[in-house]
C-alpha positions, -999 to 999 in steps of 0.1 A, spaced: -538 238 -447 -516 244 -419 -510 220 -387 -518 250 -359 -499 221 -338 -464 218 -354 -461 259 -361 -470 259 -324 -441 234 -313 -420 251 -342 -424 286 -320 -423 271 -288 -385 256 -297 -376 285 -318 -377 308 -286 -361 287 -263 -333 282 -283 -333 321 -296 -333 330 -257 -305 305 -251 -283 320 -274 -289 350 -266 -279 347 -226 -250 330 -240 -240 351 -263 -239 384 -239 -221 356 -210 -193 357 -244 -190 390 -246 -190 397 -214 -156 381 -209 -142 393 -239 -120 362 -249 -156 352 -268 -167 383 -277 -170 368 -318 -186 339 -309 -207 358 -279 -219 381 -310 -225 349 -332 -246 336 -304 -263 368 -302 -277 374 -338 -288 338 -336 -306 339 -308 -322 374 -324 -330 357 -357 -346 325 -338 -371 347 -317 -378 368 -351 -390 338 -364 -408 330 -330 -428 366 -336 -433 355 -377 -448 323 -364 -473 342 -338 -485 365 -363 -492 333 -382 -513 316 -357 -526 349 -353 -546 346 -384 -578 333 -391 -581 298 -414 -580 301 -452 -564 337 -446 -535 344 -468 -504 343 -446 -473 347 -473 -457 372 -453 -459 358 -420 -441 323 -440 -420 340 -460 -407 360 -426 -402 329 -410 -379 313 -439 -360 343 -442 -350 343 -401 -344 303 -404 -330 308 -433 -301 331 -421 -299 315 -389 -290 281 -406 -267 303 -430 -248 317 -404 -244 283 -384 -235 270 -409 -204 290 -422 -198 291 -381 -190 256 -382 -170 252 -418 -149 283 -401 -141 262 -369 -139 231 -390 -109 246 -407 -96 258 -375 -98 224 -358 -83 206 -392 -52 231 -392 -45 229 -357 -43 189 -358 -21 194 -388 -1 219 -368 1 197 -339 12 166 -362 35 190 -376 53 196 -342 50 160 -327 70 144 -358 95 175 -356 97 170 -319 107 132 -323 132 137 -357 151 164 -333 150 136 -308 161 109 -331 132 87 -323 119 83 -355 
């Protein structure tokens, strides 16, 4: 049996987050210096208010109705929205960890060129 309530909840968050990316996504690409992430932002926030539609349809049904598709539409779009944030942030993870290796890099150059070592 499913808890009306928490699919409810589940839609209500899904499409405030799903419109929040998607205003920030198109605020990236409009300036153009975040035009990869503003796209990022953007099929997120499509895929969380996909699942928002999936979980309507759901509540839409009567009890003891089968509703596979409607569930099975809804883990797809969470599904690929938690896929994509996910390689999202092991992308800027590396970025972060190579720049801090950089930046270590060129601090104990700086100081052996200044013979404070």
């Amino acid at each position: 049996m499913l808890s009306r309530d928490i699919f409810r909840r589940l839609g209500t968050w899904t499409n405030i987050m799903g419109i929040f990316n998607i205003v920030t996504g198109v605020l990236g690409i409009i300036t153009l210096v975040g035009i990869i992430p503003g796209i990022i932002n953007l099929i997120l926030g499509l895929k969380l208010t996909a699942t928002k539609r999936s979980i309507d349809g759901l509540l839409a049904q009567p009890e003891g109705e089968d509703s596979s598709i409607q569930l099975n539409e809804m883990a797809d779009n969470l599904g690929t929205f938690f896929m994509i944030n996910a390689i999202t942030m092991l992308i800027g993870l590396g970025i972060g960890l190579l720049v801090a290796v950089i930046m270590i890099a060129l601090i104990i150059a700086r100081a052996m060129s200044l013979g404070n070592y």
